[in-house]
C-alpha positions in Angstrom: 10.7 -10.1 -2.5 12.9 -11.5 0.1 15.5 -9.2 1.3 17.0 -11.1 4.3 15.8 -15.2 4.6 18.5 -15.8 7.2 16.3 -16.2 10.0 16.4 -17.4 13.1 12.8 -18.6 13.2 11.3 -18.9 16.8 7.4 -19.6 17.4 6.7 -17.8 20.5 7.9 -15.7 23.5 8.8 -18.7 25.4 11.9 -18.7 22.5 10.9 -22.2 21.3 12.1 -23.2 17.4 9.2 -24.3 14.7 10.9 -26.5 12.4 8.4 -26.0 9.6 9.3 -22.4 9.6 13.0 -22.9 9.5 12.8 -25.3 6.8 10.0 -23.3 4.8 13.1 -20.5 5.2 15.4 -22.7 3.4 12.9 -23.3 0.9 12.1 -19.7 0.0 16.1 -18.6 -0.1 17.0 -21.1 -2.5 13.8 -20.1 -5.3 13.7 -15.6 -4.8 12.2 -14.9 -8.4 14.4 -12.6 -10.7 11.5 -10.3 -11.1 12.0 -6.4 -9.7 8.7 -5.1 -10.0 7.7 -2.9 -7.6 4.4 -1.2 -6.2 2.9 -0.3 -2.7 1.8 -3.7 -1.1 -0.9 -3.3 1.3 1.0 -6.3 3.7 -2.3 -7.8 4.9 -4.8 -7.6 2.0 -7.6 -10.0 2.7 -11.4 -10.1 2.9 -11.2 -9.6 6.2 -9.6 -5.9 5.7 -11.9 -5.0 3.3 -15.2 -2.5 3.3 -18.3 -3.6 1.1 -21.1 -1.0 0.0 -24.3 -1.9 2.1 -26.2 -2.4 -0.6 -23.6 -2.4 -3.7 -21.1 -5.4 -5.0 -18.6 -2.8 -4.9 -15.5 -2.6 -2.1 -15.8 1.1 -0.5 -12.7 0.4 1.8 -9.5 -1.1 2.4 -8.2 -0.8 6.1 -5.6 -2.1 7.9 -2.3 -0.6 6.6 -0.1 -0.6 9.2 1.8 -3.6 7.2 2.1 -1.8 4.1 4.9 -0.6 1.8 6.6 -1.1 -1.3 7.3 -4.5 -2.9 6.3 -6.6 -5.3 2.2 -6.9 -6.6 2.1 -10.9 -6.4 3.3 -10.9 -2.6 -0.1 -9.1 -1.5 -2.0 -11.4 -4.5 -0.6 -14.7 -2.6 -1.3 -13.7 0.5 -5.3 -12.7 0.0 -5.2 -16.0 -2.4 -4.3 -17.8 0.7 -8.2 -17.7 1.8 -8.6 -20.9 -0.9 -6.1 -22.5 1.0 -7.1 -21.9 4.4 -10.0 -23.5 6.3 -12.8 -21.4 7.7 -11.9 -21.5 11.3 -8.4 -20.4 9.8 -8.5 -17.0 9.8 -11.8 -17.2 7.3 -10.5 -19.4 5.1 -12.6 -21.1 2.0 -11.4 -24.5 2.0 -14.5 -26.8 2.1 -17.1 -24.1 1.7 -19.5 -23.9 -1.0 -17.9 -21.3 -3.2 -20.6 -21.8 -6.2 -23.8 -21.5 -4.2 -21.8 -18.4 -2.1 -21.3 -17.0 -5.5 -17.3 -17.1 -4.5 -15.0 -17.9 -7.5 -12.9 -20.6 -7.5 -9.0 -19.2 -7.1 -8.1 -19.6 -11.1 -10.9 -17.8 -12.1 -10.2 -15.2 -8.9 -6.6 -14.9 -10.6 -7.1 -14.7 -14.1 -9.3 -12.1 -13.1 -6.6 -10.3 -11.8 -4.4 -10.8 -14.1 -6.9 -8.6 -16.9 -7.0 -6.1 -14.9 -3.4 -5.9 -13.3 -2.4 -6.4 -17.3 0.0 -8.4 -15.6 2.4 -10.9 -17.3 3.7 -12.1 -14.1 1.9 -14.9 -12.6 1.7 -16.2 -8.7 4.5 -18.9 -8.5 4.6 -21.6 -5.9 7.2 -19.3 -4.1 4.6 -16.1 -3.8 2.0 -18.9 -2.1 4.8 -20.5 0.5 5.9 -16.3 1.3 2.4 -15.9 2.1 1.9 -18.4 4.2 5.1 -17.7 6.1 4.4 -14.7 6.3 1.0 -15.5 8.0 2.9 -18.0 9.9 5.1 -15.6 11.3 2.7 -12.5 12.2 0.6 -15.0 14.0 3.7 -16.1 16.2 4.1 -12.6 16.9 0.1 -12.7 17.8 0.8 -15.3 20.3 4.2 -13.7 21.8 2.1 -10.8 22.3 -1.1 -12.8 23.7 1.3 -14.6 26.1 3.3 -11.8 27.3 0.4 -9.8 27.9 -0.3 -7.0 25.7 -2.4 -8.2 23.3 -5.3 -7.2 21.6 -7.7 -9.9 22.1 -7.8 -11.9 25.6 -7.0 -15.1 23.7 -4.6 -13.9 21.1 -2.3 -16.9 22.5 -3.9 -19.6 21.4 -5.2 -17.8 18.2 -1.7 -17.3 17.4 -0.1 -19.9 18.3 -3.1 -22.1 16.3 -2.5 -19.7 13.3 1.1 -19.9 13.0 1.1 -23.7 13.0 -1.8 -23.6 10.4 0.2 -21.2 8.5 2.9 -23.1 8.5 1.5 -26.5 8.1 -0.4 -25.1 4.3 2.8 -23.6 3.1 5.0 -27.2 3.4 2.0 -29.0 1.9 2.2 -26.3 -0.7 5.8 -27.4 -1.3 5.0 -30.9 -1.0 2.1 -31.0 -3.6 4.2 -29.0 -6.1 7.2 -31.5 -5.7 9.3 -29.0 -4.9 10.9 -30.2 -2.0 
């Protein structure tokens, strides 16, 4: 999953350290799963890279591959399982919302659900959820270096990033904490 978690984890392009992130780094190197399964990962897979039919429950799209290639299945599962974790101002998350009434299903169901139809007998470890959120972390720093070096997408990708990666980072050591893993 994890082929190099030596890191020299810095937040932005000012070169400032994020202690979270160096000690979620420590975290993940000591716990890399055994498994070697292997299949193209989409890299970014969330709602908000997905394309609904208009008038259909059915998804007609998935976008946003520039992140894509090959690694293990559960990677992109934890990361687009990170939306029960994250709060909506959090890149969209679900924490707090209504899921019933939105007729969203709570995250067991969403990944038993995948499980049938993956016919997977691997399941989503504590390790797949702190990956994702370092990942997310991480591409949100780069977000911010970007936003405050000037060629960024968005006018305030700075303080999205910057607010992201601190998010990011924040969910993936409580995920550690509430597991007692560390």
């Amino acid at each position: 999953l994890v082929d190099d978690l030596d890191l020299d984890v810095r937040m932005d392009a000012a070169d400032r350290r994020h202690p979270a992130l160096d000690r979620i780094v420590a975290w993940l190197a000591e716990r890399v799963p055994e498994s070697r399964l292997q299949t193209l990962c989409h890299g970014d897979f969330r709602i908000g890279n997905v394309m609904f039919h208009a008038t259909e429950p059915r998804v007609i799209g998935v976008l946003d591959w520039e992140l894509s290639t090959l690694g293990h299945p559960l990677v992109d599962v934890a990361f687009n399982s990170q939306a029960w974790r994250m709060a909506p101002d959090e890149n969209g998350g679900l924490l707090g919302l209504p899921l019933a009434e939105l007729g969203i299903p709570d995250e067991d169901a969403y990944l038993e659900r995948y499980y049938t139809l993956a016919r997977s007998s691997e399941r989503m470890t504590t390790f797949h959820q702190v990956f994702a959120m370092f990942r997310g972390a991480v591409g949100s720093a780069g977000v911010a270096a970007r936003g405050e070096g000037g060629n960024a997408f968005l006018p305030d990708a700075a303080r999205v990033g910057r607010k992201l990666a601190l998010a990011y980072a924040a969910r993936g050591l409580a995920l550690i904490r509430e597991r007692g893993e560390g």
